[in-house]
N, CA, C and O atoms as a GROMACS GRO file, in nm:
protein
  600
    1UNK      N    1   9.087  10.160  12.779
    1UNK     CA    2   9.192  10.087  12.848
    1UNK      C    3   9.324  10.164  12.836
    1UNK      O    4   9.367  10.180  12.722
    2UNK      N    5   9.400  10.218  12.949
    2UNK     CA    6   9.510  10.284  12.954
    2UNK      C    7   9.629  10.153  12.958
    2UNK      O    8   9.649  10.079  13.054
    3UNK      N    9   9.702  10.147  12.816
    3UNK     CA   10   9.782  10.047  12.791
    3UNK      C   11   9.928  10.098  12.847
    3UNK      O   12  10.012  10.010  12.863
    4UNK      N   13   9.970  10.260  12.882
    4UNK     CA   14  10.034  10.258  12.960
    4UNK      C   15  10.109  10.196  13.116
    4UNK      O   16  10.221  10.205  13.164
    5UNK      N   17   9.994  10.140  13.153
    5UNK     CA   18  10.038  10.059  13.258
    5UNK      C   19  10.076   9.905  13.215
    5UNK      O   20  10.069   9.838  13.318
    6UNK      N   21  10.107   9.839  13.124
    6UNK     CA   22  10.163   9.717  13.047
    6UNK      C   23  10.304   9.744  13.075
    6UNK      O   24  10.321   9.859  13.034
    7UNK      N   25  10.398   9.707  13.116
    7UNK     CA   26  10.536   9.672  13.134
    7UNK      C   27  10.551   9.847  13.067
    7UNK      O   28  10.557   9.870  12.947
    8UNK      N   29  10.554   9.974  13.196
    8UNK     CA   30  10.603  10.083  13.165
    8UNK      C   31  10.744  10.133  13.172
    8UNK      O   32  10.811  10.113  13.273
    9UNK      N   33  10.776  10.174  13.106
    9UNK     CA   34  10.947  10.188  13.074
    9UNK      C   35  10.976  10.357  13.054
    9UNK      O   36  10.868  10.414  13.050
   10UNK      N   37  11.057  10.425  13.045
   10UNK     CA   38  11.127  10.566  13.003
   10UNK      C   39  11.101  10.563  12.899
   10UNK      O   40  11.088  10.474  12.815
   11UNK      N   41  11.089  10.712  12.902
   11UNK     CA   42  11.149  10.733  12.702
   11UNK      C   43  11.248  10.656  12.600
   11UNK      O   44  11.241  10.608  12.487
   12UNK      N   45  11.383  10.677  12.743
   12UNK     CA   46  11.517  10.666  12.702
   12UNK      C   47  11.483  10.465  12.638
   12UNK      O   48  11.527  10.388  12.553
   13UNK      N   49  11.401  10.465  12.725
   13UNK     CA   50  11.441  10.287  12.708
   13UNK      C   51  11.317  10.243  12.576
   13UNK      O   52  11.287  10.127  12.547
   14UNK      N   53  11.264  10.357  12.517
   14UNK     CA   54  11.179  10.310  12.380
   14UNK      C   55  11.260  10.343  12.304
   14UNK      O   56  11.219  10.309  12.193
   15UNK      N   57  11.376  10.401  12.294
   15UNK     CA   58  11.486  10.413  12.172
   15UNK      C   59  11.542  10.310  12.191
   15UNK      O   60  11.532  10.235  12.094
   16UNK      N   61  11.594  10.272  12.268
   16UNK     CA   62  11.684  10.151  12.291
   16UNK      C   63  11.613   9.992  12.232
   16UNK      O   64  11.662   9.887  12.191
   17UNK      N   65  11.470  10.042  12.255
   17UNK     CA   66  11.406   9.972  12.184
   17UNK      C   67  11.391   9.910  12.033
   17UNK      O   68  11.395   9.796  11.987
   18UNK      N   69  11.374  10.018  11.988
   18UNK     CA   70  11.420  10.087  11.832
   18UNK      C   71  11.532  10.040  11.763
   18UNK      O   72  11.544   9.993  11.650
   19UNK      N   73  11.637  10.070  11.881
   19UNK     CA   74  11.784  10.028  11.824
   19UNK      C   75  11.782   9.854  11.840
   19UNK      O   76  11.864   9.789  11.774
   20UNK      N   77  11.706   9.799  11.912
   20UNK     CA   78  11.687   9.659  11.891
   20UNK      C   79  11.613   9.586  11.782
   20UNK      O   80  11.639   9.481  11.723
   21UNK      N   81  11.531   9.659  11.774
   21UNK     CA   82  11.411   9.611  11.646
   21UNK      C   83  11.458   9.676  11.522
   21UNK      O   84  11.378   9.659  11.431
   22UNK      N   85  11.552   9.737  11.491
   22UNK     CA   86  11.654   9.781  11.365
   22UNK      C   87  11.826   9.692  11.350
   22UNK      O   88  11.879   9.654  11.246
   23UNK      N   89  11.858   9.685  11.436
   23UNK     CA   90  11.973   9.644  11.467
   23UNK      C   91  11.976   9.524  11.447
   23UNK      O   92  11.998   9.479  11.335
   24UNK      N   93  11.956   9.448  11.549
   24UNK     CA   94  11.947   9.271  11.547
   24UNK      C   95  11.870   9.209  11.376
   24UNK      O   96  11.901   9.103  11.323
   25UNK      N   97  11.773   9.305  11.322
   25UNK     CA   98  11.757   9.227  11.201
   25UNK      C   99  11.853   9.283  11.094
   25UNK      O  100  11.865   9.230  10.984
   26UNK      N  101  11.888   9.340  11.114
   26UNK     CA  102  11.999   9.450  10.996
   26UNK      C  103  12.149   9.360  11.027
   26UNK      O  104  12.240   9.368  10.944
   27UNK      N  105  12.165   9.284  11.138
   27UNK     CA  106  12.324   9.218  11.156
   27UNK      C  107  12.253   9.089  11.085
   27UNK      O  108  12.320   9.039  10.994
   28UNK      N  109  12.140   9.034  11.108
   28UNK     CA  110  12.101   8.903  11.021
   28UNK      C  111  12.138   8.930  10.914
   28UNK      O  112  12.236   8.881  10.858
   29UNK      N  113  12.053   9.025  10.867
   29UNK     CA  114  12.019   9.046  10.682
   29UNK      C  115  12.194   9.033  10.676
   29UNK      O  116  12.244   8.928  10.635
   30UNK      N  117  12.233   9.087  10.698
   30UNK     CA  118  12.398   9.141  10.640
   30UNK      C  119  12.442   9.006  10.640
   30UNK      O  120  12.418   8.944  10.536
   31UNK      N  121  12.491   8.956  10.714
   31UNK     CA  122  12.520   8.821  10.736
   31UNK      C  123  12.446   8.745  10.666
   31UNK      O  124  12.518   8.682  10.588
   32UNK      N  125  12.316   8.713  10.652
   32UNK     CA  126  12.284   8.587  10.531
   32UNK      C  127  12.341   8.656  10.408
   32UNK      O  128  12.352   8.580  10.312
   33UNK      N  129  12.380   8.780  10.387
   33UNK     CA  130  12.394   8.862  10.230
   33UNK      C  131  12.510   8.832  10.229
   33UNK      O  132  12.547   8.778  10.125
   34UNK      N  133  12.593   8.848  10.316
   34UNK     CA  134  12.748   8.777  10.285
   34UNK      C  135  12.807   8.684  10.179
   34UNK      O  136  12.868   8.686  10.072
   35UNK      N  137  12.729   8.564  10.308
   35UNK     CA  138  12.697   8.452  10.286
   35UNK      C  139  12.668   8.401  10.158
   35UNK      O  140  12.743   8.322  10.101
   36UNK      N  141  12.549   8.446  10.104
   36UNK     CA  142  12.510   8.457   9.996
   36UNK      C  143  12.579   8.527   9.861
   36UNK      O  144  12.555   8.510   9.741
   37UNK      N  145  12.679   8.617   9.935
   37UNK     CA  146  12.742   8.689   9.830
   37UNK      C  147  12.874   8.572   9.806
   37UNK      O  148  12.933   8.570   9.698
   38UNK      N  149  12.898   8.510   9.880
   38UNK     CA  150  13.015   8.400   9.897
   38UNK      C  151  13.016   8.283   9.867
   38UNK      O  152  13.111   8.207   9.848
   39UNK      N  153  12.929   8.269   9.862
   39UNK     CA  154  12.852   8.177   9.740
   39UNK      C  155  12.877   8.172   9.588
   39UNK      O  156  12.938   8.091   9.517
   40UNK      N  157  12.802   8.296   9.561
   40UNK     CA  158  12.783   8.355   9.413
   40UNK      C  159  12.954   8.342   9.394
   40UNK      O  160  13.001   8.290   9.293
   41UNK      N  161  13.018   8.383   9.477
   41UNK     CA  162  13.175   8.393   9.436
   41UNK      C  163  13.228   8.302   9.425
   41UNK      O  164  13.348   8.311   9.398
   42UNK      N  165  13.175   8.186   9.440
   42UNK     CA  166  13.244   8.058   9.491
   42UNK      C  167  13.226   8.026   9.299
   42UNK      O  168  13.317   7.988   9.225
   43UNK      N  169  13.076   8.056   9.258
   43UNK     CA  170  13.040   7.997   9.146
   43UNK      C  171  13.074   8.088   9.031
   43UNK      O  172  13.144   8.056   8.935
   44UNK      N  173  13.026   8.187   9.049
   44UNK     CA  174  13.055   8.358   8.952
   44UNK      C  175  13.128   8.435   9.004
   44UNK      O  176  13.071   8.503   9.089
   45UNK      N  177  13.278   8.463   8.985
   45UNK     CA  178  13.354   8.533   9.070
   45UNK      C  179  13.299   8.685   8.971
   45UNK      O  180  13.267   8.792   9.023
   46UNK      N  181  13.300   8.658   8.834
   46UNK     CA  182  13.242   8.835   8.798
   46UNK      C  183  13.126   8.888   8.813
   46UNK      O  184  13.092   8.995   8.764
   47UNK      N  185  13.033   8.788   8.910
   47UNK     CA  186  12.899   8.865   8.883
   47UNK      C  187  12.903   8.973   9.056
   47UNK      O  188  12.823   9.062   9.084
   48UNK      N  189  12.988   8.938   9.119
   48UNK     CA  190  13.036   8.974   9.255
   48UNK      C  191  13.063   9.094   9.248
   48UNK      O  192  13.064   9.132   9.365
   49UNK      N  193  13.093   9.207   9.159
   49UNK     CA  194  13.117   9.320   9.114
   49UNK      C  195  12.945   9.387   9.138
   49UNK      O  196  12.910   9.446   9.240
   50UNK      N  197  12.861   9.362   9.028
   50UNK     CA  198  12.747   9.376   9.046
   50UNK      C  199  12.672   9.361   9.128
   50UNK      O  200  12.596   9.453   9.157
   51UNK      N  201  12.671   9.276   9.174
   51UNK     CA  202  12.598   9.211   9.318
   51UNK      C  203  12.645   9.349   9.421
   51UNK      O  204  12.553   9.401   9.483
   52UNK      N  205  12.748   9.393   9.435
   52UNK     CA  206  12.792   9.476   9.521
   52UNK      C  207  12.752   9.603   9.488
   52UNK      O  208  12.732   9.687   9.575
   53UNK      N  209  12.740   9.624   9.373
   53UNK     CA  210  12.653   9.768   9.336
   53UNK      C  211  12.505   9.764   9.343
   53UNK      O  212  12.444   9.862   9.384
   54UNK      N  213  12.452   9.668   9.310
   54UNK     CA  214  12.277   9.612   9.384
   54UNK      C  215  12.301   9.665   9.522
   54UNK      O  216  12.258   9.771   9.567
   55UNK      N  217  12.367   9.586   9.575
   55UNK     CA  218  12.368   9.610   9.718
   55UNK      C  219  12.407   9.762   9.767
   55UNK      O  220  12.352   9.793   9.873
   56UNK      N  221  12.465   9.830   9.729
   56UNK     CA  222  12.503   9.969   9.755
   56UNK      C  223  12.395  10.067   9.734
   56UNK      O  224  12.370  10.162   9.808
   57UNK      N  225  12.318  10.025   9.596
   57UNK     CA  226  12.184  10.109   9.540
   57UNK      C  227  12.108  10.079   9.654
   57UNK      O  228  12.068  10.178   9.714
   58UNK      N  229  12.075   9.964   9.702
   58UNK     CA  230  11.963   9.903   9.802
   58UNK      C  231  12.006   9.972   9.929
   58UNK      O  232  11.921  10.048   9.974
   59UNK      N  233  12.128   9.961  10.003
   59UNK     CA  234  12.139  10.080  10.137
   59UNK      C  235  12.102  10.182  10.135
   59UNK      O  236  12.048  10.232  10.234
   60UNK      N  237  12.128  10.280   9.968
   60UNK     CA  238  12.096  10.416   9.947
   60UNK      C  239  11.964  10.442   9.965
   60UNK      O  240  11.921  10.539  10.027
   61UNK      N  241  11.897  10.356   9.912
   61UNK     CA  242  11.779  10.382   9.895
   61UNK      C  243  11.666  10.332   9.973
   61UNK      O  244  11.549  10.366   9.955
   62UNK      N  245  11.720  10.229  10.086
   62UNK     CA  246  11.610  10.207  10.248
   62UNK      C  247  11.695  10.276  10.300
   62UNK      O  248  11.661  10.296  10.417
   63UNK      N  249  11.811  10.335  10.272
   63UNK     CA  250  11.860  10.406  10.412
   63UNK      C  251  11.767  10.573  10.416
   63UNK      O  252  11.729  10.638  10.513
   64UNK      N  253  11.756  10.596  10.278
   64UNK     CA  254  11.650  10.723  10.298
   64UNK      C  255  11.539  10.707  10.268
   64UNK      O  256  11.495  10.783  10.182
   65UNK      N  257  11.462  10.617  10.317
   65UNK     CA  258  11.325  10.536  10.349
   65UNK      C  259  11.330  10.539  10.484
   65UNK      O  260  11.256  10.612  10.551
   66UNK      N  261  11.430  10.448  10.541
   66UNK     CA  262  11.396  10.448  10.673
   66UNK      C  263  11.438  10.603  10.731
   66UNK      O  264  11.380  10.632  10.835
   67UNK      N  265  11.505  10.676  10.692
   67UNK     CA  266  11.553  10.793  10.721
   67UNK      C  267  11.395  10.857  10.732
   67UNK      O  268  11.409  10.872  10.854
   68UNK      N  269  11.261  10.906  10.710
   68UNK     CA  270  11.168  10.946  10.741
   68UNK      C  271  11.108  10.841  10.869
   68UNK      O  272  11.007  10.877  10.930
   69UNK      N  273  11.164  10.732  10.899
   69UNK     CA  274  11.140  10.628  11.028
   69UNK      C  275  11.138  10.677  11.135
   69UNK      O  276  11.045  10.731  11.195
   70UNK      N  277  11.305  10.650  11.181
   70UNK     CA  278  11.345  10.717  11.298
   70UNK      C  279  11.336  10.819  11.284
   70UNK      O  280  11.366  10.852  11.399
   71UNK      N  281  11.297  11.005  11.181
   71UNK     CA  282  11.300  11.073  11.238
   71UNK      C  283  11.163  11.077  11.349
   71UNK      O  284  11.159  11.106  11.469
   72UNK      N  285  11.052  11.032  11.251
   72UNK     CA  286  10.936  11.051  11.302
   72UNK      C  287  10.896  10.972  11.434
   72UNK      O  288  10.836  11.009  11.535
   73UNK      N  289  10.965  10.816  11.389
   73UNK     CA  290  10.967  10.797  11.552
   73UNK      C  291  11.059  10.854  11.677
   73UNK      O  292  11.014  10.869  11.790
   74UNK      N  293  11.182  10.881  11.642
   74UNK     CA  294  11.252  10.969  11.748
   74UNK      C  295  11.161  11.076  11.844
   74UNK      O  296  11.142  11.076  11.965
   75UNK      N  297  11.112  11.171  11.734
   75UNK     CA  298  11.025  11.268  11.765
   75UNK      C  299  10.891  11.205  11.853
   75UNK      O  300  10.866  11.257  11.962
   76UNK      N  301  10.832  11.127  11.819
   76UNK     CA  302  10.715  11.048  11.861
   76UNK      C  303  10.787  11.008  12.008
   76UNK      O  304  10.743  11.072  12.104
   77UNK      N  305  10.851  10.948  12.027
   77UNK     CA  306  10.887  10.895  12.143
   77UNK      C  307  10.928  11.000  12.260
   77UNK      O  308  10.891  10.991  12.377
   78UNK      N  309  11.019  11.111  12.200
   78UNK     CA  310  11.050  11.230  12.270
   78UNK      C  311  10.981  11.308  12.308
   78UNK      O  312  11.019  11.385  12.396
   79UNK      N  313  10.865  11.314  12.258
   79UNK     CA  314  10.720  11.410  12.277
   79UNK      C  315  10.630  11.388  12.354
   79UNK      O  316  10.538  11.463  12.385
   80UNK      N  317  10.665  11.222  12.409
   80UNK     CA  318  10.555  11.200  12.506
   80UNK      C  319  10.534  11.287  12.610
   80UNK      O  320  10.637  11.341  12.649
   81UNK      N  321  10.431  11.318  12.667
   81UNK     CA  322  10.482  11.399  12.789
   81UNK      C  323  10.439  11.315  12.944
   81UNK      O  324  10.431  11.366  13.055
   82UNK      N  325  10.420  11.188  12.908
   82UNK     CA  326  10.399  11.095  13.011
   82UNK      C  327  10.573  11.051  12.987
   82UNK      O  328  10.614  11.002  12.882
   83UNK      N  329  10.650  11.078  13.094
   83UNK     CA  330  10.738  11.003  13.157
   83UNK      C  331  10.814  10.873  13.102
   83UNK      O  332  10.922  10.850  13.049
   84UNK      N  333  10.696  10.795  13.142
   84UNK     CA  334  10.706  10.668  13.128
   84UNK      C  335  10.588  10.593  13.021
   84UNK      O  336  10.481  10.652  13.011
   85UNK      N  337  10.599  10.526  12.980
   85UNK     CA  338  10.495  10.472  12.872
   85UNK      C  339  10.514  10.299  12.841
   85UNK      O  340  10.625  10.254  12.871
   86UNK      N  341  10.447  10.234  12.803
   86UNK     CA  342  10.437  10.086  12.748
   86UNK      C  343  10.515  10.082  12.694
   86UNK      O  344  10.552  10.183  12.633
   87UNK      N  345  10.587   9.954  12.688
   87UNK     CA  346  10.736   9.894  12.670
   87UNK      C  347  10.686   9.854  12.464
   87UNK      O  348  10.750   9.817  12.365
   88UNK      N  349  10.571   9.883  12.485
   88UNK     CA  350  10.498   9.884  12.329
   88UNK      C  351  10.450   9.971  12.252
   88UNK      O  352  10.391   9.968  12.144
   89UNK      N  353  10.488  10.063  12.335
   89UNK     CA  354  10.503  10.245  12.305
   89UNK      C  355  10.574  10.253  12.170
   89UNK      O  356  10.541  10.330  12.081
   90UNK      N  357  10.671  10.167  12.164
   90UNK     CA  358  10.824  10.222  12.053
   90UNK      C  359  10.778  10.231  11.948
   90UNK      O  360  10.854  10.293  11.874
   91UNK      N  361  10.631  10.180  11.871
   91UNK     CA  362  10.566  10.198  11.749
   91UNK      C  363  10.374  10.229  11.777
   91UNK      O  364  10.294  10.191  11.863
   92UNK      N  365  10.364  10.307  11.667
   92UNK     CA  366  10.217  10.321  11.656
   92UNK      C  367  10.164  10.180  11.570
   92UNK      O  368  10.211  10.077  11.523
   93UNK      N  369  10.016  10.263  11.588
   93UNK     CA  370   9.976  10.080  11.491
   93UNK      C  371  10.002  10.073  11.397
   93UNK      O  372  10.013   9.958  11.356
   94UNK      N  373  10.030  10.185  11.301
   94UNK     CA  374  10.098  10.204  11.188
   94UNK      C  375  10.238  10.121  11.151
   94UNK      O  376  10.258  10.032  11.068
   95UNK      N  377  10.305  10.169  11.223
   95UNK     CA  378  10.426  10.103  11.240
   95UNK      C  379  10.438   9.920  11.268
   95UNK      O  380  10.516   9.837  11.220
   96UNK      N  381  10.335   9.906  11.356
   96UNK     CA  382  10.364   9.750  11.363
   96UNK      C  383  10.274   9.683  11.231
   96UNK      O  384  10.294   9.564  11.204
   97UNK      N  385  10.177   9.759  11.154
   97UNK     CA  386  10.120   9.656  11.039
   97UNK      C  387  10.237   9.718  10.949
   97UNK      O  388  10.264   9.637  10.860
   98UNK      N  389  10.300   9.809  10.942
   98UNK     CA  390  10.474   9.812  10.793
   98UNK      C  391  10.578   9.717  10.895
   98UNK      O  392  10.682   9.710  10.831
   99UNK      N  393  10.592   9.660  10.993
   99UNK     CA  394  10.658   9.606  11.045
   99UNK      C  395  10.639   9.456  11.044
   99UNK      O  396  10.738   9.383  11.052
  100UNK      N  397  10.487   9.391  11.032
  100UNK     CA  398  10.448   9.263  11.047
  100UNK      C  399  10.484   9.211  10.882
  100UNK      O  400  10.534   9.102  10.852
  101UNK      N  401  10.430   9.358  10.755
  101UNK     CA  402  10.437   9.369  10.628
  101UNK      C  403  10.561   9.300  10.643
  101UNK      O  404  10.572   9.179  10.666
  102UNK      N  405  10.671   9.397  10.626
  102UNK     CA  406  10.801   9.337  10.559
  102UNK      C  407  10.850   9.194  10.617
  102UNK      O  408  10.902   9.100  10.558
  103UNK      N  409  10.810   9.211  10.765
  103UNK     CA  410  10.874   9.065  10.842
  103UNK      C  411  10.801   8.944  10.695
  103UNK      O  412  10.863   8.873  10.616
  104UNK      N  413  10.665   8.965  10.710
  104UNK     CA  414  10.605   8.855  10.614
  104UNK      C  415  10.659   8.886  10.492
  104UNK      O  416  10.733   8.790  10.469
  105UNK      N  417  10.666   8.955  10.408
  105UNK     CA  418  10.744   8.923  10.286
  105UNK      C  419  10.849   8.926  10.270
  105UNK      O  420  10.892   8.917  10.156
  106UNK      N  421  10.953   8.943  10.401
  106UNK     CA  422  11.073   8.910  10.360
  106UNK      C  423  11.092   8.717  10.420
  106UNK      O  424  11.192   8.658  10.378
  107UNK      N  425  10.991   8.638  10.514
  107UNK     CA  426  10.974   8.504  10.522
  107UNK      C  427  10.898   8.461  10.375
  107UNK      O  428  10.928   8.346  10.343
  108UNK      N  429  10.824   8.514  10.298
  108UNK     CA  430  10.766   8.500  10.187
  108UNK      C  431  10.907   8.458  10.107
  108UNK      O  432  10.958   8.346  10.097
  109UNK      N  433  10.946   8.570  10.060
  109UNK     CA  434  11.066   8.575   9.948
  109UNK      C  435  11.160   8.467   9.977
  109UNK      O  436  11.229   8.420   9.886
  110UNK      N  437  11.171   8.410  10.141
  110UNK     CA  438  11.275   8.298  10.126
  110UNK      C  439  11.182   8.185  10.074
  110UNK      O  440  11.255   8.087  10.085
  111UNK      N  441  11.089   8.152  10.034
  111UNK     CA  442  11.046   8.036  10.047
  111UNK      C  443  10.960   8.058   9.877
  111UNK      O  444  10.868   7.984   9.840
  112UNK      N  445  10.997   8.133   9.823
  112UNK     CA  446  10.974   8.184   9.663
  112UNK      C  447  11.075   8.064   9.586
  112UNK      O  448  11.194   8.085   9.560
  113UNK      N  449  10.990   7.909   9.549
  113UNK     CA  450  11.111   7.851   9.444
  113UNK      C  451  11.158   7.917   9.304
  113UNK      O  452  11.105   7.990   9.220
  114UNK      N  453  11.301   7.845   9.320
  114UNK     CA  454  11.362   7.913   9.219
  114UNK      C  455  11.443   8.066   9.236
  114UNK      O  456  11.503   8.112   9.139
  115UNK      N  457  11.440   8.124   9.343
  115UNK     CA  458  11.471   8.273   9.349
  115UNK      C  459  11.620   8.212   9.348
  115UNK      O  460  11.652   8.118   9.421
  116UNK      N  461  11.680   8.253   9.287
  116UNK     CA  462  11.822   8.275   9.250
  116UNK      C  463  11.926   8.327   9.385
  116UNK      O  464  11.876   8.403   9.468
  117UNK      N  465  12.046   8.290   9.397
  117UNK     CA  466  12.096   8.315   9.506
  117UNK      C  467  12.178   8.451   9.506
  117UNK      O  468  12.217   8.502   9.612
  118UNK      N  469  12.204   8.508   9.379
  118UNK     CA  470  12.225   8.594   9.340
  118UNK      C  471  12.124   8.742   9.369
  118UNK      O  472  12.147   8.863   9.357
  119UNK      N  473  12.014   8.670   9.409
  119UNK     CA  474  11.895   8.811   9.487
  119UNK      C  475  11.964   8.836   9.565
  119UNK      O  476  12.015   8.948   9.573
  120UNK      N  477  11.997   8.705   9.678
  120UNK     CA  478  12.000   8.732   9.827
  120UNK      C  479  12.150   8.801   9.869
  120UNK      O  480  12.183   8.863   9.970
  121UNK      N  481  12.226   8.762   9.748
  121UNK     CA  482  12.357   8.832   9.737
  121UNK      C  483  12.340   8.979   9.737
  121UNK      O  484  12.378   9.055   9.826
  122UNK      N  485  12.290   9.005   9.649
  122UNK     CA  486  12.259   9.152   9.595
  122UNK      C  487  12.164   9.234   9.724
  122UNK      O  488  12.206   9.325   9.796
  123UNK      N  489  12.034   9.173   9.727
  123UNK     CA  490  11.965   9.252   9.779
  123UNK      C  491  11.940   9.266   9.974
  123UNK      O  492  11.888   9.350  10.047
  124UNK      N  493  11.996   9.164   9.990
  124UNK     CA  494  12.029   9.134  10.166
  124UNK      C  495  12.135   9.241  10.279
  124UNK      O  496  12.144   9.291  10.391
  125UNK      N  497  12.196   9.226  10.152
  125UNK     CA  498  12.366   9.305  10.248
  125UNK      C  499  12.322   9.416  10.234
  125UNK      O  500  12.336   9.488  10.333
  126UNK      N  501  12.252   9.480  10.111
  126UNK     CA  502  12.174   9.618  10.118
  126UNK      C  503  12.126   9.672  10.221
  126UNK      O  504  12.157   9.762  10.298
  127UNK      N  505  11.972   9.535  10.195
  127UNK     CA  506  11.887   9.591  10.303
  127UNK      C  507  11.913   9.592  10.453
  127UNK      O  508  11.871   9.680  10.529
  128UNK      N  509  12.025   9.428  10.509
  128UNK     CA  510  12.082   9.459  10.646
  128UNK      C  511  12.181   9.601  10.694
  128UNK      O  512  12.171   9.654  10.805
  129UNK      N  513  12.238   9.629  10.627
  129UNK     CA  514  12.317   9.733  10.606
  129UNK      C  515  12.190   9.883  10.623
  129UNK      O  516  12.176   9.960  10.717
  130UNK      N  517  12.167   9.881  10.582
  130UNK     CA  518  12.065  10.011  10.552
  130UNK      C  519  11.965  10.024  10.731
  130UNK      O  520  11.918  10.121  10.790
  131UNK      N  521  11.968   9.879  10.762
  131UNK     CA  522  11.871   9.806  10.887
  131UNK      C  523  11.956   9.882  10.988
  131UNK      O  524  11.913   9.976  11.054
  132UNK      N  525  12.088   9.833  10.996
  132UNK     CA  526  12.179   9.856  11.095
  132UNK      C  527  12.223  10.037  11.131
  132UNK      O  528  12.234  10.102  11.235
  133UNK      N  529  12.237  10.063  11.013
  133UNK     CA  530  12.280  10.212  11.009
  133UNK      C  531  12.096  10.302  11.086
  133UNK      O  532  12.079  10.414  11.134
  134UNK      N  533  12.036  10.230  11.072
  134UNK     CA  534  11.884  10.279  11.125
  134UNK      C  535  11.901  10.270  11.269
  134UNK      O  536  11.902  10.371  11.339
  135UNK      N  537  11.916  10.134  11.321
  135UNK     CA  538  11.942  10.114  11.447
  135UNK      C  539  12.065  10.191  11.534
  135UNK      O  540  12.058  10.256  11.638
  136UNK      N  541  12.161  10.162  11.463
  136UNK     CA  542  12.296  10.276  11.490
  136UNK      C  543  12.224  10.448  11.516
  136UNK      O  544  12.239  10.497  11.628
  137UNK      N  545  12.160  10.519  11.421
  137UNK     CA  546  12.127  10.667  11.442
  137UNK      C  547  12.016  10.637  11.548
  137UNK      O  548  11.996  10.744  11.605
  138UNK      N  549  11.938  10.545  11.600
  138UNK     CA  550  11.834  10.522  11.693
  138UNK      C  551  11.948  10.495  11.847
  138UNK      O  552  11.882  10.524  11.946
  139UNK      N  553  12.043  10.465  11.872
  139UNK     CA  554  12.134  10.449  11.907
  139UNK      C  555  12.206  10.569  11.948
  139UNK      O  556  12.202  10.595  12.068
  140UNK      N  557  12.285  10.663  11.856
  140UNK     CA  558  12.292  10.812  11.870
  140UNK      C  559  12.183  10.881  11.917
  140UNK      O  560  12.216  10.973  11.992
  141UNK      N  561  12.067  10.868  11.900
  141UNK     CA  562  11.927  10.955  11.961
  141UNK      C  563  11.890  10.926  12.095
  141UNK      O  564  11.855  11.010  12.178
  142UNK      N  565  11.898  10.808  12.112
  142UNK     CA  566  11.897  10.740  12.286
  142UNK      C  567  11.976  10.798  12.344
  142UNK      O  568  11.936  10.862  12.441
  143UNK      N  569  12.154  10.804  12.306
  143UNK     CA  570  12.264  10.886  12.396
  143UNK      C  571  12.227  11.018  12.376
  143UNK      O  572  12.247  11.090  12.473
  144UNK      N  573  12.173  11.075  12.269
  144UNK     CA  574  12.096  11.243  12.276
  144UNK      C  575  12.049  11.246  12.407
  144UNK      O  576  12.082  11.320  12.500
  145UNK      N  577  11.941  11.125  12.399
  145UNK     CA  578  11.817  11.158  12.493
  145UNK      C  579  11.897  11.151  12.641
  145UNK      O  580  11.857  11.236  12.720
  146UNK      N  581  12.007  11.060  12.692
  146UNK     CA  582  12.044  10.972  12.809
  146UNK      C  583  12.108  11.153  12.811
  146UNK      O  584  12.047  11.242  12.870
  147UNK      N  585  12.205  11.169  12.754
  147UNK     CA  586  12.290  11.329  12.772
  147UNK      C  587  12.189  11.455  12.818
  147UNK      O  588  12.217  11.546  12.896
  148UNK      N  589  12.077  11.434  12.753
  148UNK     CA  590  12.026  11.584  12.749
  148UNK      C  591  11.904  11.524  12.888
  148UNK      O  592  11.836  11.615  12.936
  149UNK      N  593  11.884  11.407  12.934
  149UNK     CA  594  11.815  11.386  13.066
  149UNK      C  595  11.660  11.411  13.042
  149UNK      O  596  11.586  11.460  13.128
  150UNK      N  597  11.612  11.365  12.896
  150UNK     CA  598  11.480  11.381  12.847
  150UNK      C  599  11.379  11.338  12.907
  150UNK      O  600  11.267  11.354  12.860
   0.00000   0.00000   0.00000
């Protein structure tokens, strides 16, 4: 079955893709981490120090996680040499079972009693942050691609 013919789209428009499926959950995460961090402040104004260095370690460290992501999908997407491809092109199957993964354990972890609000402080603004800056360089690679007429 040639799944290319399923809602076929450009190259240009499977980055843009990318930058949606990185982006839009990376402005959530950030935003419930706020939130959550505003909280903790409301109750622990000194643990807000820490919480912010959690969160800084956690960007560093999915931001060069996902940093082997987009390169490999950038490349993947740019290499097609069909034109046009399935609007479901933007990941291999690989990608959508680490993609279904985290979606489910990050709905898991909210519903973990007892998890302290002080996680979601710490470890949210990280990981949205780290999300966004993914979507952002997927973002720069699309205007690569739109400039250079890929």
């Amino acid at each position: 079955m040639n799944t290319d013919k399923i809602i076929p789209v450009n190259r240009e428009h499977l980055l843009l893709m990318q930058v949606l499926c990185w982006l839009a959950p990376g402005i959530v995460m950030t935003r419930k981490g706020i939130l959550a961090m505003l909280a903790v402040n409301e109750l622990h104004p000194e643990r807000v120090w820490w919480l912010t260095l959690i969160a800084v370690a956690v960007v560093v460290c999915f931001s060069l996680m996902f940093n082997n992501f987009i390169i490999r999908y950038t490349n993947r997407i740019l290499s097609f040499p069909e034109r046009k491809k399935s609007l479901f092109a933007f990941f291999d199957l690989k990608g959508y079972i680490l993609i279904i993964f985290m979606i489910g354990l990050g709905i898991s972890l909210k519903y973990i009693p007892g998890m302290p609000v002080e996680f979601f402080a710490g470890f949210y603004p990280g990981l949205g942050l780290a999300l966004s800056i993914a979507g952002i360089r997927y973002l720069v690679s699309w205007c690569q691609a739109v400039k250079n007429k890929v």
